[in-house]
C-alpha positions as CSV (number, residue, x, y, z in Angstrom):
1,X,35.3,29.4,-130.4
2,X,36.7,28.2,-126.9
3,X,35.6,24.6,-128.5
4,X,37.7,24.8,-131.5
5,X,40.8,25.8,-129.7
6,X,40.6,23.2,-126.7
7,X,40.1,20.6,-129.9
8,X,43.5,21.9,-131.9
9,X,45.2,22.2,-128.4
10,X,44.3,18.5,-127.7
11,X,45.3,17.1,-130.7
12,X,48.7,18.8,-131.0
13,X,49.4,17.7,-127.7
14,X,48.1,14.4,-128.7
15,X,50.2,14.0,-131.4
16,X,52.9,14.9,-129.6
17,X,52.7,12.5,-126.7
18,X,51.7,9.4,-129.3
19,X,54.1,10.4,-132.2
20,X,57.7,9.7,-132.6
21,X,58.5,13.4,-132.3
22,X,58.8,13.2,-128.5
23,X,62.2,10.9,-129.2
24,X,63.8,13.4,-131.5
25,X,63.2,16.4,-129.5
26,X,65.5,14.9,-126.8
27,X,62.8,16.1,-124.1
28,X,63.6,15.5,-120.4
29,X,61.0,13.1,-118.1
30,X,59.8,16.0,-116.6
31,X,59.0,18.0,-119.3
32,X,56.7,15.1,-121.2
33,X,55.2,14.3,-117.7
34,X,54.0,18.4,-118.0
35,X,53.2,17.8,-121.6
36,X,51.4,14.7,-120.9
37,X,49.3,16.3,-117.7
38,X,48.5,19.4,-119.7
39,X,46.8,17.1,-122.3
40,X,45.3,15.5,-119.7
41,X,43.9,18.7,-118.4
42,X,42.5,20.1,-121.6
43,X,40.9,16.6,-122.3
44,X,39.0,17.0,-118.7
45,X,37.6,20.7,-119.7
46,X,36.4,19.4,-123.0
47,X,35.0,16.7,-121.5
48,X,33.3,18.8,-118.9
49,X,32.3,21.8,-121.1
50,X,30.8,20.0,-124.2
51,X,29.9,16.3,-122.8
């Protein structure tokens, strides 16, 4: 289950940080530098849980 969730985490986030939608929400530096090292991060567990 843990698997499935990491997956639609990552590719909201994903979506996120390569769609357009990051320009219309008007979201400060810092907050996509969080968004973009908290993708980062889930990508890492996957990667170390089911690699």
């Amino acid at each position: 289950m843990r698997k499935i969730q990491l997956l639609e985490q990552i590719n909201k986030l994903s979506g996120l940080v390569h769609g357009n939608e990051m320009n219309e929400l008007n979201l400060t530096i810092g907050t996509i530098s969080e968004i973009r090292q908290k993708l980062d991060e889930l990508t890492e567990e996957y990667i170390d849980c089911y690699c």
